[in-house]
N, C-alpha and C positions, 0 to 999 in steps of 0.2 A: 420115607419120612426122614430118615438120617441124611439121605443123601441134600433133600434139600437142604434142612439144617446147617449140614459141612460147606454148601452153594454160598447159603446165607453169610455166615462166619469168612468166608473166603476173602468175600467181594468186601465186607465191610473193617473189618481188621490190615489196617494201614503194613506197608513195606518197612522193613528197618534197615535206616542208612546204615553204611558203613562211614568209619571215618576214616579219610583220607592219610598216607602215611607217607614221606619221602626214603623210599626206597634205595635210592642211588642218587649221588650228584655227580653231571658230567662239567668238566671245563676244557674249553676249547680259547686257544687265541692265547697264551700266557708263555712268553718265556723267560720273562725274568723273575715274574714272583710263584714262587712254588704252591701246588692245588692249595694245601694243607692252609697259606695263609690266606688265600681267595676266601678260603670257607669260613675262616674265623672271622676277616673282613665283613663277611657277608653275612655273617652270624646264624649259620647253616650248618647242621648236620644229620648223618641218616637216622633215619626212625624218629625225627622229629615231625609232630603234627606236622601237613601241608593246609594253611586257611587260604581264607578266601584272598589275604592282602600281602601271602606271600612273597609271589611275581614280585609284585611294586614296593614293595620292602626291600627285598635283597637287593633290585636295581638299585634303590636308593641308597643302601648302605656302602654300596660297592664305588656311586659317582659321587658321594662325599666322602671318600678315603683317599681323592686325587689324584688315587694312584695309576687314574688307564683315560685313554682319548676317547674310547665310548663304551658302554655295556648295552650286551641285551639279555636276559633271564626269559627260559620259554617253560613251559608244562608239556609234560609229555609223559603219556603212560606207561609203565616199567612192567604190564603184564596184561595179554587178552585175557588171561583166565580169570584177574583178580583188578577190578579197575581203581582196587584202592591202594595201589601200590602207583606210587606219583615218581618219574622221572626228573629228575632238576636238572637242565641246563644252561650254563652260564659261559657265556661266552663276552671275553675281554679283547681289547686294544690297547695294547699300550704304547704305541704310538712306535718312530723309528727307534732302529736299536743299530750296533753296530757290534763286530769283534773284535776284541785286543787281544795283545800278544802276553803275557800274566810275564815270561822268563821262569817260570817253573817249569819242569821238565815234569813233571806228576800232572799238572795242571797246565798243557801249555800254552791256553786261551781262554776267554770269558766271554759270555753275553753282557752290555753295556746298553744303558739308555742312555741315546743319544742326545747332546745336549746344543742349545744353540738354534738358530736359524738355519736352515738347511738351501745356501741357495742354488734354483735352476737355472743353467745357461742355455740361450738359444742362437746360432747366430742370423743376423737380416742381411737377404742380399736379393734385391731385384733391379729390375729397368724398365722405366718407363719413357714412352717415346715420348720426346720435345723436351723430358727434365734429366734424362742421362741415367747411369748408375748410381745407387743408394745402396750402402755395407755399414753395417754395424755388430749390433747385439743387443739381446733384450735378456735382462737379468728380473728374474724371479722369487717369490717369497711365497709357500702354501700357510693356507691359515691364519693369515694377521689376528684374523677379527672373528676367530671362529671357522668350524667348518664349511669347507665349499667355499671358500674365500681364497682371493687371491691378490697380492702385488704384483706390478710388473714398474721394470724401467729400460723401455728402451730408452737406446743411445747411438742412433745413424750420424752417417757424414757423406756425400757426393751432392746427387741431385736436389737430394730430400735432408737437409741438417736440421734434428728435432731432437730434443731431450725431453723426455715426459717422464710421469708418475701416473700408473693408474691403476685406481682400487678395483674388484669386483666382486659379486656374491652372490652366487645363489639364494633363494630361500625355497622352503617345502613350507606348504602347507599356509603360506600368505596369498594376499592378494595379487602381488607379483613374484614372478618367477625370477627376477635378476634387476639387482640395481649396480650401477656403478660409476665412478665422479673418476675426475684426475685434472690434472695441469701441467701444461707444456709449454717450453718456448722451439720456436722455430721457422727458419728462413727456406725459402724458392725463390728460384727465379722467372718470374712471370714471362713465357716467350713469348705472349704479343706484343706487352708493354717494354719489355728487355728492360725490367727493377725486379731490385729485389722485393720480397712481400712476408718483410720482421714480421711475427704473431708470437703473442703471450697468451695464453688461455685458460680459462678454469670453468671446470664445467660438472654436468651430472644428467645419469639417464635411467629411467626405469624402464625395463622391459616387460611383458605378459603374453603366455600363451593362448589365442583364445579356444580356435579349436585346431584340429588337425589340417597343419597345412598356413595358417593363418595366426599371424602375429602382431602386436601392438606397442608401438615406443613414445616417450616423449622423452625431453632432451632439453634441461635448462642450460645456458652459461656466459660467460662475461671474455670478451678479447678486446686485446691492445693489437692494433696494426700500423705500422711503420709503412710508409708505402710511397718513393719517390719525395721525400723531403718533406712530406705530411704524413701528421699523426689521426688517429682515429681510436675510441673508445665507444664500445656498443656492446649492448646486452642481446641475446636472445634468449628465444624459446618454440617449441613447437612441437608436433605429435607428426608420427608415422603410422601406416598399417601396408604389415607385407604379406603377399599370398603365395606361398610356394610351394609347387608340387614337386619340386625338381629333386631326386632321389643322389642324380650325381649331379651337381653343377658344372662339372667342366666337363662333362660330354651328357648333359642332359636330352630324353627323350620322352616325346608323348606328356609334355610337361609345360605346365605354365607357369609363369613369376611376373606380380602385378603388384606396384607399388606407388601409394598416393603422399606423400609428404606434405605437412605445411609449415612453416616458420615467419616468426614477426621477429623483427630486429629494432632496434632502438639507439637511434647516432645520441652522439651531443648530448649523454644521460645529465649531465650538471647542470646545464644549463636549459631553462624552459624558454628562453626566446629564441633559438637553435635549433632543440631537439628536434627531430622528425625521425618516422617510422616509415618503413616497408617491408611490405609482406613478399615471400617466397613461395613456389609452388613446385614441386618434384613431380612428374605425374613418367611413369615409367612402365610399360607392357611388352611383353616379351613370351613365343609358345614355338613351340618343340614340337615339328611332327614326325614321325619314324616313318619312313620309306622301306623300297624294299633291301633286304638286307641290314646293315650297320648305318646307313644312308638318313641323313634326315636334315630337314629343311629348317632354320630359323627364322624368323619374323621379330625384329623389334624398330616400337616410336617411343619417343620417347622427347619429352615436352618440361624445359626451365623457363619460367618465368617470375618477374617480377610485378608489384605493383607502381613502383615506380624506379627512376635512375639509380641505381647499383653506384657505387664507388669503385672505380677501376679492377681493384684487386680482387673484386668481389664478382663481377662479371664471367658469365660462365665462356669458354673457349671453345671454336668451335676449329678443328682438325686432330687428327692425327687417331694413332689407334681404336680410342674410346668412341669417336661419332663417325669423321667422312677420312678414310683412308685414300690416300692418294694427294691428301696435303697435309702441308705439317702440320703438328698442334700449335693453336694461337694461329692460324691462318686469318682468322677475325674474331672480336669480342661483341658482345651484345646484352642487352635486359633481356632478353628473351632467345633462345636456342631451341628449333624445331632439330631433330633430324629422324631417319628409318633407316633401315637394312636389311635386305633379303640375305639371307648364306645359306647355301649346299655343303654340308658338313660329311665327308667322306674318311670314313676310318680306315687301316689300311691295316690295321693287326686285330689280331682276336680278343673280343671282350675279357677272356681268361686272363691275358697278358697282364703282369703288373706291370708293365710299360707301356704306354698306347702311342702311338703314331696315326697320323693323316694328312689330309689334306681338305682345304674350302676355296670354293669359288662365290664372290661374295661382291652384290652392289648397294653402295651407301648415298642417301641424298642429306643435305644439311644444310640449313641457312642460320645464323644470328645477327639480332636487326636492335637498335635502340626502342624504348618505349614511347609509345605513340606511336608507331608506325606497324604497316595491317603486314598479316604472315602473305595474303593475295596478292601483295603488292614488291613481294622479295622473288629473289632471283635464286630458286634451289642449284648449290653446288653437288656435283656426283662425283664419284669415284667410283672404278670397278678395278677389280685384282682377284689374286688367287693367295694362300697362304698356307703353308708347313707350320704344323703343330705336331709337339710331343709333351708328354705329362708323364710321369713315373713318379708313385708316392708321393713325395711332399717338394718334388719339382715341375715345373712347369714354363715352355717356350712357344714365344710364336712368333713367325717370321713372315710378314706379309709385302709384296708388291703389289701396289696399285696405280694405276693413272689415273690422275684427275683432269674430269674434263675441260681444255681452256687452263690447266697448270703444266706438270709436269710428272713424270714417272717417281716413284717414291717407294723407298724400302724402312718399312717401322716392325719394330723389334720392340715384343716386349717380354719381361722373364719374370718368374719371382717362386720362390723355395720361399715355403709356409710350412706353420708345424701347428 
């Protein structure tokens, strides 16, 4: 009888919480402001209750004191024996610091918050076949507008003379993962037309990740083009979507990259008895298959067109490294550019190497033709060659001979150091 009784009593007489107690506080990430005033800051000390709104309290008290680039405060328990003994962790940034020299011999340096803009330098130097060599530099700003932001200004001069400004930013936890706008001015010279091709620009893009592998852009903005003694003013706009599996793009393998672009343009914005519109289409497919060994074979088509006559400058070119090797760039222009390319991509060093070397054997066809007139009705140009490639880190060359058939033998060089 007792025992049930004790059963009874057991089950129905409720557990008694403990209350929670801040045991210890840790800080991590500070070295210019000493624990003692993080804690005052934070209005935190031990053996003080831990509640429910702790966390977000101290956070809070800590990112309205100005004093750090970000906080985070965690819970964590200070004992398995006793779970009411609460850990506090607080963990600060406080953004760049630097050391000076104090001239005291007792003291003969200091930690300093660093003040100012901090700017990065980078330099630019590539070459592209049929526009020459391109040197400059692109200067840097982190954080304009917040974290995960960034300024840039390059400033080239040879083939490619461009001065721009452009924003960019992350976001977490939006709909998009990246926007960013900028405006440039800058001149090329067009090598079919042999003018130059002035552009002023202002523009903006938002980016999104959809899923693994696959991405989604669109892309508003406004250009002034100078173009052989005529001006032009026109608006655009349009969306992308890219699919890529390529883990390394410059020696990708067993990988695909498929991308559909569209854009509508808009001449003559001022005036409505003038204006006209055409549309653009990108459509671009490209797969990677691995052979035996380091060995692997590429496949790309790859399809510009318009809806109707382009303006010169604006017409896509058809030669040189980028489509049919074996004639120059600007060998022809047109509203519309078909071309393909088979290559045998052959590595000659070990994938371990941080330097790669090879070689490819490679045939390209391409035709550009005015609109209105049928792709059946063109006459595909070929080239066939061979080419030296090397790439180490954030350098990269390639060195191709090809003949084109019905032209002549042709060596295109193209380089460019990226960071």
């Amino acid at each position: 009888m007792w025992l049930v009784v004790s059963l009874m009593l057991a089950i129905h007489v409720p557990a008694v919480s403990l209350d929670e107690i801040v045991a210890a506080i840790q800080i991590h990430g500070n070295v210019l402001t000493a624990d003692d005033e993080i804690k005052r800051l934070a209005g935190v000390h031990d053996g003080m209750p831990f509640e429910a709104t702790t966390v977000d309290d101290t956070a809070a008290r800590l990112r309205g004191s100005k004093k750090f680039k970000s906080v985070e405060v965690l819970k964590r328990f200070a004992s398995i024996a006793d779970p009411s003994q609460i850990l506090l962790v607080i963990i600060v940034d406080e953004g760049a610091v630097h050391i000076e020299l104090t001239g005291d011999a007792a003291k003969p340096t200091r930690v300093v918050r660093s003040r100012g803009p901090h700017v990065m330098f980078l330099p630019v130097l590539g070459a592209e076949d049929g526009y020459g060599v391109t040197y400059g530099a692109r200067f840097a700003f982190a954080d304009p507008i917040g974290k995960r932001s960034q300024i840039t200004f390059p400033v080239t001069w040879g083939g490619d003379k461009r001065a721009a400004a452009e924003l960019t930013k992350s976001l977490q936890h939006f709909p998009l993962d990246r926007v960013s706008a900028g405006t440039s001015i800058s001149r090329r010279t067009n090598p079919f037309f042999d003018e130059d091709d002035d552009r002023a620009r202002v523009w903006g893009r938002a980016e999104r990740h959809i899923v693994r592998g696959l991405r989604g852009g669109a892309t508003v903005g406004w250009q002034r083009a100078v173009f052989a003694g005529d001006t032009d003013r026109f608006v655009h706009g349009g969306g992308d979507v890219v699919f890529d599996t390529r883990i390394d793009p410059a020696l990708p393998r067993n990988a695909v990259y498929l991308k559909a672009g569209w854009e509508t343009l808009r001449f003559d914005v001022g005036s409505k008895e003038s204006a006209r519109r055409i549309n653009r289409t990108d459509l671009d497919a490209r797969g990677y298959v691995g052979l035996i060994g380091q060995n692997i074979v590429a496949l790309r088509v790859q399809r510009l067109d318009a809806s109707g006559a382009l303006p010169r400058y604006l017409k896509p070119l058809l030669g040189g490294m980028s489509n049919l090797r074996g004639f120059s760039t600007g060998t022809t222009a047109g509203d519309t550019l078909v071309s393909s390319s088979a290559e045998l991509i052959v590595p000659l060093t070990s994938p371990l190497n941080v330097g790669k070397l090879g070689v490819s054997a490679f045939v390209d066809y391409g035709t550009a033709y005015p609109k209105g007139e049928r792709l059946s009705d063109q006459t595909m140009r070929r080239g066939s060659g061979g080419s030296l490639w090397f790439s180490a880190a954030v350098f990269r060359m390639n060195i191709a001979v090809a003949h084109g058939r019905g032209s002549s033998t042709r060596v295109h060089v193209g380089a460019n150091v990226s960071f």
